[in-house]
C-alpha positions in Angstrom: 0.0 0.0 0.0 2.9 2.2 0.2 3.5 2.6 -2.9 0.3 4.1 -3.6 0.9 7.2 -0.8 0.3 10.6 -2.0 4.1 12.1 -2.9 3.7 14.8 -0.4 3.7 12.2 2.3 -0.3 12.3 2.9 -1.0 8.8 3.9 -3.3 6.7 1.5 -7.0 6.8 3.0 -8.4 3.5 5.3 -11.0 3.8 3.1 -8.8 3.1 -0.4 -7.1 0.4 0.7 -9.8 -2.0 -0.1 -10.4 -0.6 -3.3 -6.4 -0.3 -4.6 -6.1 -3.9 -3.4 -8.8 -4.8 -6.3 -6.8 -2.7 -8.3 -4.0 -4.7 -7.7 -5.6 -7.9 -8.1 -7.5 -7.1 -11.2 -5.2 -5.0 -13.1 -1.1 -4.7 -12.2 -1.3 -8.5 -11.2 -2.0 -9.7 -15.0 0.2 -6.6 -16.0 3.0 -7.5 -13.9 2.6 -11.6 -15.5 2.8 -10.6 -18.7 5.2 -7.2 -18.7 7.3 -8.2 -15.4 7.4 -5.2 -12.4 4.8 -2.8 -12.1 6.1 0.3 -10.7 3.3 2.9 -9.4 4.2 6.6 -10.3 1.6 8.1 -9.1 -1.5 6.1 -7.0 -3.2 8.6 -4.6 -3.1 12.6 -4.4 -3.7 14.3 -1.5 -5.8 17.6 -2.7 -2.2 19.4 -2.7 -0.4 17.3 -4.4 -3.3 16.7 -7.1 -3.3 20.6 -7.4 0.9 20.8 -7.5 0.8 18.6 -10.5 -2.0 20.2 -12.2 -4.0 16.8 -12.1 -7.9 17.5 -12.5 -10.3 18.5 -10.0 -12.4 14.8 -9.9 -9.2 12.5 -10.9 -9.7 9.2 -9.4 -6.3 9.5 -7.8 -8.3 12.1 -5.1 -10.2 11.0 -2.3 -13.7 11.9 -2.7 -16.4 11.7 0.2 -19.1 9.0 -1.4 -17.4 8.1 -4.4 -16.1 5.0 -5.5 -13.0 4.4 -7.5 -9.0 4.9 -7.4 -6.5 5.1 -9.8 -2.6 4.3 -10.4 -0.3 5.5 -13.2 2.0 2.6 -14.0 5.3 1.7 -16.1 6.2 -1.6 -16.5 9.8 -3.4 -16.9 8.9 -4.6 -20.4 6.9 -3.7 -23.4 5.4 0.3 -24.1 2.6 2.2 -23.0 0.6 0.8 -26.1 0.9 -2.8 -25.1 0.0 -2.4 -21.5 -2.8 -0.5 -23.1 -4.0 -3.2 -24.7 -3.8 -5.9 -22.1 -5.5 -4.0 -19.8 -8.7 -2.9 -21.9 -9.3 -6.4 -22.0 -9.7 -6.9 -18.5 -12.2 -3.6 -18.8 -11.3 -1.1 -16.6 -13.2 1.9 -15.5 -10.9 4.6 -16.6 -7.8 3.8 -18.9 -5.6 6.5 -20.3 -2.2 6.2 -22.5 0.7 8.8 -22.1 4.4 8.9 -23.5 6.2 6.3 -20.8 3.0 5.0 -18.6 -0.4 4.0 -18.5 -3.4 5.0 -16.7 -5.9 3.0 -14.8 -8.7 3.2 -12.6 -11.5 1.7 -11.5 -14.5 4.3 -11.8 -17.9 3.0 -12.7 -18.7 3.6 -16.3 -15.9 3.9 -19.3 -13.4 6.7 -19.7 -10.8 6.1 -22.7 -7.7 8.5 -23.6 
């Protein structure tokens, strides 16, 4: 779970924990079988953090009062963005973006692609 603490040293919420272990289990465990390590960049924000970064005002990586959802941006030893991409949208995600060096996911209800 530590490796999905806000950067600023805010400790990930009780409340997450349940939710970034189904994360885990149903997204960076078949990443990390097929691509080798998983290494989070960036799992929770604190509301400080998210703003220092310029992330957006609902991003999945904040904890929101009565929502459900987290997120993780995630490199992997082998393969690129665009494969990790593709193994994940099969295992249908909530929220999956692709940038230059990582990937995006999150498990929001409802489908967000980028």
């Amino acid at each position: 779970m530590r490796e999905f603490e806000s950067h600023d040293g805010a400790g990930l919420p009780w409340r997450m924990r349940r939710q970034y272990r189904g994360l885990c289990r149903d997204f960076l465990e078949p990443l990390r079988s097929t691509y080798g390590p998983v290494v989070v960049i960036s799992g929770f924000r604190s509301d400080r953090h998210n703003e220092s970064v310029g992330g957006a005002a609902q991003s999945f990586h904040r904890s929101i009062p009565f929502r459900r959802g987290v997120a993780a941006d995630v490199v992997c030893r082998d393969g690129t963005p665009h494969d990790w991409r593709r193994l994940l949208e099969r295992l249908g995600p909530g929220g999956l973006g692709v940038y230059e060096g990582h990937v995006h996911v999150d498990t929001r209800r409802g489908t967000a692609r980028w």
